[in-house]
N, C-alpha and C positions, 0 to 999 in steps of 0.2 A: 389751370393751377390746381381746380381742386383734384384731378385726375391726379396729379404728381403727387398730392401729399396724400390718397390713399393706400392708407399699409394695408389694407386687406390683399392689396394686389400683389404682396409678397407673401402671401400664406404658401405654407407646404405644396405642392403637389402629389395628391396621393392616386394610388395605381386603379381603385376601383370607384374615385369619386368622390367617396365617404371623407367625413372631416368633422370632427370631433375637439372644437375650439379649448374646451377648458382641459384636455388633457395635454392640447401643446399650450397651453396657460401654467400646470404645473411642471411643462419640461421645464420653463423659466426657473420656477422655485428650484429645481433641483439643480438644473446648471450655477446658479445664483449659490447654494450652497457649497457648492465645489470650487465656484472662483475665489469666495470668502475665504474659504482654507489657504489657495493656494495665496493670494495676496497678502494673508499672515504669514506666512511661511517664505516665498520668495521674495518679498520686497519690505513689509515693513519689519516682519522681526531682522534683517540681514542690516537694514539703515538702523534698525534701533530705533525705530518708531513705535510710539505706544499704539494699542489697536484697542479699539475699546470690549470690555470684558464683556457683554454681552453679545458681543459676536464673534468670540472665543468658544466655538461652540465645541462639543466634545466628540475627535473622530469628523469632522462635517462633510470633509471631500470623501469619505466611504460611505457617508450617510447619505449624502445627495447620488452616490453611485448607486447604492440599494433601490431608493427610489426610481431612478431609473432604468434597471433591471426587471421594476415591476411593473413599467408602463411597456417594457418593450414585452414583457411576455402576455400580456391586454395585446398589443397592438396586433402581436404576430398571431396567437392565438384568436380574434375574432373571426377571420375567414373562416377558419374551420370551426368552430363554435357557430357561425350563421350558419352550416353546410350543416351541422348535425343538431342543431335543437330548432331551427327555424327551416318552415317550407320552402322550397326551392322555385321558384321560374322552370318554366320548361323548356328543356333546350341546357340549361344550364353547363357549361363544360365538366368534362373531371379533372379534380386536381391534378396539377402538371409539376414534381419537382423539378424538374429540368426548368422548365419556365419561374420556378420561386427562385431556385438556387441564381439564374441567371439576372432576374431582376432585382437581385440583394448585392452582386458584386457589380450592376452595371448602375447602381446607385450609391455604393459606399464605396466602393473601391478608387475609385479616381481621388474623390476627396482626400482619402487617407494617402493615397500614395504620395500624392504633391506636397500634403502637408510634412508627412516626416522627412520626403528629401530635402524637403526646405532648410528643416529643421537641423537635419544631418550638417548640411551645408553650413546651416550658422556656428552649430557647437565649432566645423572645423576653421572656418575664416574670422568671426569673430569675438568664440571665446579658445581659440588655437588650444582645444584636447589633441589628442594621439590617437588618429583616423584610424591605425592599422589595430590599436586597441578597441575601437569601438565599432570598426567594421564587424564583428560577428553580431554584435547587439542588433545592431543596424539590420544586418540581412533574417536574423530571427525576427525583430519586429514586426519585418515587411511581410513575413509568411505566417505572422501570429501565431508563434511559437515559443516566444521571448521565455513566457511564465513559465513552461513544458521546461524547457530546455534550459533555464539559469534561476530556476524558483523565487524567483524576483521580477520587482516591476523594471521595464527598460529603459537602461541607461540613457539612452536617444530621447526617448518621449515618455516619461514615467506613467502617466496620467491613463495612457494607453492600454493599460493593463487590461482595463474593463473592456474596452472592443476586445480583447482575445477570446473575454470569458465571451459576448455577446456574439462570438462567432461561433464559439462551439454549441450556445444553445440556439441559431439560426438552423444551424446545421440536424439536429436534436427536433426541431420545433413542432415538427408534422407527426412525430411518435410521440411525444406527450400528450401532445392533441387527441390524441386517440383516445384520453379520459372522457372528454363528452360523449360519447358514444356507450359510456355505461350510464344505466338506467336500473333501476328510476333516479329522479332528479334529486330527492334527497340522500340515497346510498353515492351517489356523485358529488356532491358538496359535499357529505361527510371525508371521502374518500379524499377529496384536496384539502379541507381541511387537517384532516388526518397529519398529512404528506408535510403541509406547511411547518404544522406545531412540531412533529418530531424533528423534521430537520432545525427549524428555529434551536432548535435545543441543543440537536447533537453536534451542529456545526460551531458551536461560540466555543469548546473546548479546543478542536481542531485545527481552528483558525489557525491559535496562537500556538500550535503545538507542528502544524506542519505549513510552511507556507505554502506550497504549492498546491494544495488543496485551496485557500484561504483564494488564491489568484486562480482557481479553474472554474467550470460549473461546478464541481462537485462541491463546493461549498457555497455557493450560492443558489442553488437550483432552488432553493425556498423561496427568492422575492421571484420567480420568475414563474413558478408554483399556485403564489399568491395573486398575480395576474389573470391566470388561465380560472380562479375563483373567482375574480373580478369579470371576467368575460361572463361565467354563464351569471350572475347576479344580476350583472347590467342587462342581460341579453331578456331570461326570462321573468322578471320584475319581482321573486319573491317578497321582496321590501318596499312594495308599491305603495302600501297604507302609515306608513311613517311622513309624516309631515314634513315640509320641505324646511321650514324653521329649526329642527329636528334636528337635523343633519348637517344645517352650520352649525350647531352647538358640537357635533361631533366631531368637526373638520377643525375645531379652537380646540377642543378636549384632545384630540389624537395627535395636531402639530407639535403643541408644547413638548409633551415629553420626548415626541421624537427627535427632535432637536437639540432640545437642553440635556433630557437628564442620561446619566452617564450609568444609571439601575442595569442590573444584568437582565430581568425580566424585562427592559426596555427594548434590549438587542433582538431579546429572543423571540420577543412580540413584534416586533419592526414589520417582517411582512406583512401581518394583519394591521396592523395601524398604518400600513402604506392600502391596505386595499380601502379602509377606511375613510381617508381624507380625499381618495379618488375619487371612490363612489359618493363621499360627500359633494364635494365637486359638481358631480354630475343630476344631483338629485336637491340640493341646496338654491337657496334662493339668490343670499348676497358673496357666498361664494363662489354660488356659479357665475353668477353675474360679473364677480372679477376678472377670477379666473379664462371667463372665454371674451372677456375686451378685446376688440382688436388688437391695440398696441400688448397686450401680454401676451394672448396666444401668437398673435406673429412672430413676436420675437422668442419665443417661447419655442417657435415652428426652426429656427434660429441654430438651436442647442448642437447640432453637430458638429456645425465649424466653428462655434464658439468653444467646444471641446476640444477641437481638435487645434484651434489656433491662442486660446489660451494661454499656454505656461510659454511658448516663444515670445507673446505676446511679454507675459509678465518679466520674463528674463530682460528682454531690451529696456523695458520702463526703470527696473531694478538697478539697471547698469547706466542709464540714461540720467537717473537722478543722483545714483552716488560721485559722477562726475561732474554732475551741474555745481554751482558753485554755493553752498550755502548763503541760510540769510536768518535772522532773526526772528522766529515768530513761535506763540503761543505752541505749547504742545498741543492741545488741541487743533488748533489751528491746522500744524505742520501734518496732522493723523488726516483731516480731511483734506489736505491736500494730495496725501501720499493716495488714498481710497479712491478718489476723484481719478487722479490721472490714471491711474491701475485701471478704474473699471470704464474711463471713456474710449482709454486705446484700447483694453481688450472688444469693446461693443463695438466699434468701429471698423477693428480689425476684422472681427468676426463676419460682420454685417458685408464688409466688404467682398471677403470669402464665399460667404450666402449668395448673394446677387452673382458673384460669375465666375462661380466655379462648382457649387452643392445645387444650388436651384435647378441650374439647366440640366446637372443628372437626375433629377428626378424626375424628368420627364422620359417614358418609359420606352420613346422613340429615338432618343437624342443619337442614338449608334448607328442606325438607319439614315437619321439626316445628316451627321457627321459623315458619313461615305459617299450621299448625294455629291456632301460640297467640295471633297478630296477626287472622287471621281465623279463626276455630272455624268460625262458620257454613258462610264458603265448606268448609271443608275437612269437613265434616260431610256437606252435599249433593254433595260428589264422588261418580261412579257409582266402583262397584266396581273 
């Protein structure tokens, strides 16, 4: 029994080992802030449900994107960040893009596919749109193109927008990288720092003036920017002598505004106030401590197909309860009920996703043992 109910045993699988519990601790906050929007947006603003005003937050599903934009350019940036500011093993291979490029689509690409043909399928059988109109959406989305090609998020799976941008900096990842390899360590921090503040600045005009910028890298490359500052911070400890007490004061100081306040110096600081509650995170006492819980970082570990099976998710619940049959109760009441069911099926859904269909592609073999079990023979007479 107690085997079964350990969730550690659903953490991530990551390619070199490494696992880093409080940064999939705050993939939670950021998924968590995305579902918030969307469960305002699809289900209780459309019933007419009150949603309570402090979690009206301002912008919050771009706000929780941001954030994680900054965890993905940490994550993807540290190999190469260990390779150029930390000594190597000997023997050590050389980077392989073939082998990166191959293990990012033999890891995301499955999940995404199934998820939006699902998705496709449901708009066409259960909420009967016009297939032959949404068919070009459709095949843009599937080649993360959508943005590129219709300067909007897609019609199929809105939400999606952000994998497109997250594909073109996968693709990107290994020549920006190539900042750590300038020296010394403080003209390289200057130098991301640099990069962050001016784009923070120059990109909040542009946003709103062209969208397709607003949906590519190019206007996001700052929280991804902000990341790859977070890697060499964490990696070579400049801020070792700040007190761990410290730095939760810093992680309560930098959440609030990012959240709440709706300030332009808010936006245009958001990168550094995400690298800030990170490395809070990491360096903090009671919010590391939260943060890398089992139960948060696992599910936390979660955020993919929680992203990716979210707004299908929230559309049925929407349409599930505007049919159900009313009944009497308290507005309050009726708010936690609508919250409740929105966020059990989306976790559910998600979770279920997770376990058997995203976990087993993270395992960096699964294509090799998927052939075994299609063909044993061939894979029996393979020489050694």
């Amino acid at each position: 029994m107690r085997r079964l109910l350990d969730i550690g045993r659903l953490r991530r699988i990551t390619t070199d080992g490494r696992f880093i519990p409080e940064i999939d601790g705050f993939r939670l906050l950021a998924i968590l802030v995305v579902i918030n929007e969307h469960v305002w947006r699809q289900v209780a603003g459309p019933l007419g449900v009150a949603y309570p005003a402090w979690l009206e937050l301002p912008d919050s599903g771009r706000r929780g994107v941001f954030l994680f934009f900054t965890i993905s350019g940490f994550i993807l940036g540290l190999p190469f960040a260990r390779r150029a500011l930390l000594p190597q093993p000997t023997g050590t291979p050389p980077f392989s893009y073939r082998r990166y490029l191959l293990r990012r689509v033999t890891r995301l690409e499955p999940p995404y596919v199934l998820s939006l043909c699902g998705r496709f399928a449901l708009i066409l059988l259960v909420f009967h749109e016009n297939g032959r109109a949404l068919l070009p959406h459709f095949l843009a989305s599937l080649f993360y193109v959508h943005n590129v090609v219709f300067g909007a998020m897609s019609r199929v799976s809105p939400p999606t927008w952000s994998l497109e941008v997250e594909v073109q900096y996968y693709l990107l990842a290994p020549l920006f990288a190539a900042v750590f390899l300038v020296r010394p360590a403080s003209l390289r921090r200057a130098l991301l720092l640099g990069i962050v503040l001016a784009l923070g600045v120059a990109t909040q005009g542009a946003r709103a003036a062209a969208p397709r910028v607003a949906l590519s890298i190019a206007g996001n490359l700052q929280y991804f920017t902000a990341g790859l500052l977070l890697c060499d911070l964490y990696l070579t400890q400049p801020l070792r002598r700040i007190p761990a007490w410290m730095w939760d004061l810093v992680a309560v100081a930098a959440l609030i505004p990012l959240l709440w306040s709706e300030a332009t110096w808010v936006r245009e600081l958001f990168p550094l106030g995400s690298v800030a509650i990170l490395l809070a995170g990491m360096k903090g006492r009671q919010v590391r401590r939260f943060f890398a819980a089992p139960m948060v970082s696992v599910t936390g570990g979660m955020c993919y197909s929680l992203y990716l099976t979210h707004g299908t998710v929230l559309a049925l619940v929407a349409a599930g309860l505007a049919a159900a049959p009313g009944h009497a109760a308290p507005a309050g009441v009726r708010t936690l009920e609508v919250i409740g069911a929105s966020l059990a099926a989306t976790f559910a859904a998600g979770g279920l996703f997770y376990v058997l269909i995203e976990r087993p592609c993270m395992d960096p073999g699964w294509p090799r043992k998927a052939a075994a079990l299609l063909w044993p023979r061939r894979a029996g007479t393979a020489p050694a």
